[in-house]
C-alpha positions in Angstrom: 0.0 0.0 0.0 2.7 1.9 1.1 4.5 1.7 -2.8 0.9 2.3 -4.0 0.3 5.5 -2.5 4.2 6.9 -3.0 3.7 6.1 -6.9 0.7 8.9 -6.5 2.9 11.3 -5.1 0.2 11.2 -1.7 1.9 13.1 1.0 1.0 10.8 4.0 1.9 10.2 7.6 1.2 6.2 8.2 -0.8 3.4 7.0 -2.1 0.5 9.1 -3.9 -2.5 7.6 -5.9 -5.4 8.2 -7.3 -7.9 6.6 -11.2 -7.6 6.7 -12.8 -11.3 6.6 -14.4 -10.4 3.9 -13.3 -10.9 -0.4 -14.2 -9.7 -3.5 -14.7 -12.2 -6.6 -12.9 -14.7 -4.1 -9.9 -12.1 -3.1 -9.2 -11.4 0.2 -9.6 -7.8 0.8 -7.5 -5.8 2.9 -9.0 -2.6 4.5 -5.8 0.4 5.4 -6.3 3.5 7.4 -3.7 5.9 5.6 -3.6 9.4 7.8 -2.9 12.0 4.9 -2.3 14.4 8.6 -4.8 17.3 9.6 -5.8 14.8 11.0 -7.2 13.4 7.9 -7.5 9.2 7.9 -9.1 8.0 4.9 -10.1 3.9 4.7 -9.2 2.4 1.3 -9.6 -1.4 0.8 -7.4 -3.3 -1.0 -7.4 -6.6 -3.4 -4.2 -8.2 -5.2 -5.4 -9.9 -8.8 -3.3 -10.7 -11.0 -0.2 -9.5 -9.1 -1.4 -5.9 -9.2 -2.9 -4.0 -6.0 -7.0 -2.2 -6.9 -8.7 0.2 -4.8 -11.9 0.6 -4.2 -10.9 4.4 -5.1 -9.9 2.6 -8.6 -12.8 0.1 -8.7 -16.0 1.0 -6.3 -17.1 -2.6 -6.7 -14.9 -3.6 -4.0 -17.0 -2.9 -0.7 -15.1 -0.9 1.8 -17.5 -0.6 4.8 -16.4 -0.5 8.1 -16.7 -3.5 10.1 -14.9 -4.1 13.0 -14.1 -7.9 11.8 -10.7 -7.8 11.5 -8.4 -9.2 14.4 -6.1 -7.9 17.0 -3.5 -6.1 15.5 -0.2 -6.1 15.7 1.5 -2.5 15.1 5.1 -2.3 13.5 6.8 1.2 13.4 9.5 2.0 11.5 
């Protein structure tokens, strides 16, 4: 996600992601928080096909509701 949003030129602070329990067309998806500061944390969820990352900001098929499904977390800084 990270390589995702620096190919946009997105000036952002962090991304943390999760896996949702849910998929789309049989694809896991991945929900990230990714704080663009202000504080300003927008959701976008995430499916690899094909070897390439979508959005739902790239395909609005792919749900990106908030659930509160996803496990614990574990949080890695760097």
């Amino acid at each position: 996600m990270v390589e995702y949003l620096d190919s946009k030129h997105l000036d952002f602070r962090w991304v943390a992601c999760l896996y949702s329990g849910r998929s789309f067309v049989g694809v896991p998806i991945v929900r990230c928080n990714v704080n663009f500061g202000d504080p300003h944390i927008e959701a976008y969820c995430i499916v690899l096909r094909w070897g390439e990352l979508y959005t739902d900001h790239q395909d609005r098929n792919i749900p990106c509701r908030r659930d509160n499904r996803a496990p614990p977390a574990t949080i890695v800084t760097s």
